[in-house]
C-alpha positions in Angstrom: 0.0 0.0 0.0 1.4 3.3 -1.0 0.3 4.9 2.6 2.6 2.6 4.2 5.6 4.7 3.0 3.9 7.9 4.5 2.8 6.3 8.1 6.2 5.0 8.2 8.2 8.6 8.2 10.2 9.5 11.3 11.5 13.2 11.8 14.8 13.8 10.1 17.6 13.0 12.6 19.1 16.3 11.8 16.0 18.1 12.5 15.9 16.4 16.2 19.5 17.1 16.8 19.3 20.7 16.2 16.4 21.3 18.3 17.8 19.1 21.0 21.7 20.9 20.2 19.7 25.0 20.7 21.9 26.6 23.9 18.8 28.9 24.7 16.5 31.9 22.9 19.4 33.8 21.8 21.1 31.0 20.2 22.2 32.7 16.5 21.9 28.9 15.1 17.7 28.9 15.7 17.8 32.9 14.3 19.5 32.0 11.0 17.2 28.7 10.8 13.5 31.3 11.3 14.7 33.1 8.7 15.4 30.0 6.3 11.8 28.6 8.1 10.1 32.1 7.3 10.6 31.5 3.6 9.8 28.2 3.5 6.7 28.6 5.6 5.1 31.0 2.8 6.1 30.0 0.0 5.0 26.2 0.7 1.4 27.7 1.9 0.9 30.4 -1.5 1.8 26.8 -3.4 -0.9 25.5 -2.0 -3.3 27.1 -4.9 -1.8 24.6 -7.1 -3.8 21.5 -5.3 -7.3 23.1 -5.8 -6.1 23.7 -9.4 -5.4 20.5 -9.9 -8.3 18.5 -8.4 -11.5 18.0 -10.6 -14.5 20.6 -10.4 -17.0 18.7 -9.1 -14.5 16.4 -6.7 -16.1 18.8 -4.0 -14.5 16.7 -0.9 -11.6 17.1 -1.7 -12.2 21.2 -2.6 -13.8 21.4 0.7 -10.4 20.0 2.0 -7.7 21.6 0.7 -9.4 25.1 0.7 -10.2 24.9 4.6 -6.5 24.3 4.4 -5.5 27.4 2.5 -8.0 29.5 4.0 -6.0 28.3 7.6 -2.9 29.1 6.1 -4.6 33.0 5.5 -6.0 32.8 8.9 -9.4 32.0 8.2 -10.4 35.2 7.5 -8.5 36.8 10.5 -5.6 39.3 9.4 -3.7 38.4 12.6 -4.6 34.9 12.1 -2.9 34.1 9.0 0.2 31.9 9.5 2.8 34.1 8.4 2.2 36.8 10.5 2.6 34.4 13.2 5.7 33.5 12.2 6.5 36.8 12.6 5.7 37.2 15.6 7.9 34.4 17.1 10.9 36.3 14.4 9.9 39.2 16.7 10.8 37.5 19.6 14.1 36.7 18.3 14.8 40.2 17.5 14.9 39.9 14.1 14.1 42.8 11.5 11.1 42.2 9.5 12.7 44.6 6.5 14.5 41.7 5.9 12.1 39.4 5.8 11.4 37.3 3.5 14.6 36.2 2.1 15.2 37.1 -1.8 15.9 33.7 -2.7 19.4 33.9 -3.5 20.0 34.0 0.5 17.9 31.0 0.7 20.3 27.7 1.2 20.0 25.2 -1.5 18.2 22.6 0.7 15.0 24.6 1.8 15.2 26.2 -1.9 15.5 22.9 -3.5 12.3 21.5 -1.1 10.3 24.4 -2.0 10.9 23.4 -5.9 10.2 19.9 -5.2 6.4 21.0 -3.4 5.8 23.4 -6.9 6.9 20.6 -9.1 5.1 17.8 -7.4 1.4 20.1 -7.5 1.9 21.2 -10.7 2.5 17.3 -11.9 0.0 15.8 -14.6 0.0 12.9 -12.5 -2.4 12.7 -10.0 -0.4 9.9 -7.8 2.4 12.8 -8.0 0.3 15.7 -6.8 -1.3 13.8 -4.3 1.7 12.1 -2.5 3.4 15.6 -2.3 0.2 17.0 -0.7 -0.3 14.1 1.7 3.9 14.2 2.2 3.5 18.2 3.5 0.8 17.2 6.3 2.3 14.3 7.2 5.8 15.8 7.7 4.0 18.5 9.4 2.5 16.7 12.3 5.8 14.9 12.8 7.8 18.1 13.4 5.5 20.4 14.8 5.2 18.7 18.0 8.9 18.8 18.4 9.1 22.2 18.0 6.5 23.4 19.9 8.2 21.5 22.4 11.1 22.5 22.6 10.8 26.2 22.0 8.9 25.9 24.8 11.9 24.2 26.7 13.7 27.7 26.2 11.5 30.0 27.3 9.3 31.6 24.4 6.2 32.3 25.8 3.0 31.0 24.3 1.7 34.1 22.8 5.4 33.9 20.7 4.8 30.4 19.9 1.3 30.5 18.4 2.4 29.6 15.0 3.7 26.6 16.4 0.3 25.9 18.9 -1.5 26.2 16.1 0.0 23.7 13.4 0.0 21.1 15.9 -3.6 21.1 16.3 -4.5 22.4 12.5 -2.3 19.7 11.1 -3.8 16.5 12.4 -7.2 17.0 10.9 -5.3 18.0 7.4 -3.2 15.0 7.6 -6.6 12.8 8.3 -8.5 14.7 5.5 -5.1 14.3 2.6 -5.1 10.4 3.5 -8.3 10.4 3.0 -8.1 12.0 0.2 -5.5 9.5 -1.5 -7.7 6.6 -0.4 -10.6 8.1 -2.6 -8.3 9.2 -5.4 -5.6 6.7 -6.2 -7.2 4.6 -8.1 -4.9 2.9 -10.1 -1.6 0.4 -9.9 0.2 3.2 -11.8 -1.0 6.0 -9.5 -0.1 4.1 -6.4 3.4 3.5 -7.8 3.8 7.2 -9.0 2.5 8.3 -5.1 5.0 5.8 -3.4 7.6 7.2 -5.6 7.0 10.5 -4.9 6.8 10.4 -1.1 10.1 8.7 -1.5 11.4 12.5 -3.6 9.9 14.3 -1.4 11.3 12.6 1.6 15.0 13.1 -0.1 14.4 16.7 -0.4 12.9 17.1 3.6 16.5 15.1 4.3 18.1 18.3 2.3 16.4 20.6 4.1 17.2 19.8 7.7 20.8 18.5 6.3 21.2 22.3 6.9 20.5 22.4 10.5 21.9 19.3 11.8 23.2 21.1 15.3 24.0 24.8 15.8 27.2 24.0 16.5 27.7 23.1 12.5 24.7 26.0 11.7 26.7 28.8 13.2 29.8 28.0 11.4 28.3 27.6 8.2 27.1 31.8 8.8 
């Protein structure tokens, strides 16, 4: 079964290690990874147009779906809801300066730029095994590492009003993981598609590794500065 691949993800070890390596709040290794995360986060939520594009007019389950997701990401209607502006607020914490925010992607390191390709390249795929195993892959990743973060930001003192981004995707992103699974169970509907999904979750999952290759402990992320 193609899900298999997707229940059986773990968080990157180099994602654990550099949450577990932070020395505290004013660490410059978690600054220089919000501002990496800050990109990431919006770009990967504007992307998310792509899905509805790609999903049949009248598949109205699934519309329902990923549009309650997109209107989340734009904070359901709420200008101080929508998920970037959260984000901000925790960059705020860390004293950064929103005039520099977002990155121009030439300051953006090749891993999160290359992940954020492979999310637009897997939506915009013909093939709907493709476009759906890159959906699910998002939501799944996102409850695995969402937790972990909340966690241990919380460990170092943010305080929850700063970590409402974080609060937030940990709730939101259980009932989007439950509603893209269910989603591929209705959808994937062929031997090809179920081979094109498992293959996919398995690019996808090479380009999350990229990502957080990056940030394997702060000791590495502030010498790469």
């Amino acid at each position: 079964m193609p899900m298999t691949t997707l229940r059986s993800l773990k968080v990157p070890a180099p994602e654990e290690a550099f949450f577990r390596s932070l020395r505290g709040r004013d660490d410059p290794a978690l600054a220089r990874w919000a501002r990496q995360y800050h990109f990431f986060s919006g770009s990967q939520a504007r992307l998310l147009g792509l899905v509805v594009g790609a999903l049949d007019m009248q598949d109205h389950a699934s519309l329902v779906e990923v549009t309650r997701a997109l209107f989340e990401e734009y904070g359901s209607g709420q200008r101080d809801a929508v998920h970037s502006q959260l984000f901000a607020r925790f960059c705020a914490a860390l004293q950064l300066d929103p005039a520099q925010l977002p990155l121009a992607p030439c300051d953006v390191l090749p891993g999160v730029l290359g992940y954020v390709q492979a999310i637009d390249a897997g939506y915009r795929s013909t093939r709907p095994g493709v476009m759906l195993a890159t959906y699910c892959f998002l939501e799944r990743s996102a409850v695995l590492s969402y937790p972990l973060m909340l966690e241990r930001l919380q460990a170092l003192g943010f305080s929850p009003e700063d970590l409402t981004f974080f609060s937030t995707h940990v709730v939101q992103e259980a009932a989007h993981e439950q509603g893209a699974f269910q989603m591929a169970h209705r959808l994937l509907r062929t031997t090809q598609e179920a081979h094109g999904f498992k293959q996919q979750v398995e690019r996808m999952q090479e380009a999350w590794m990229c990502f957080w290759a990056h940030f394997g402990s702060a000791a590495a992320q502030v010498r790469a500065a």
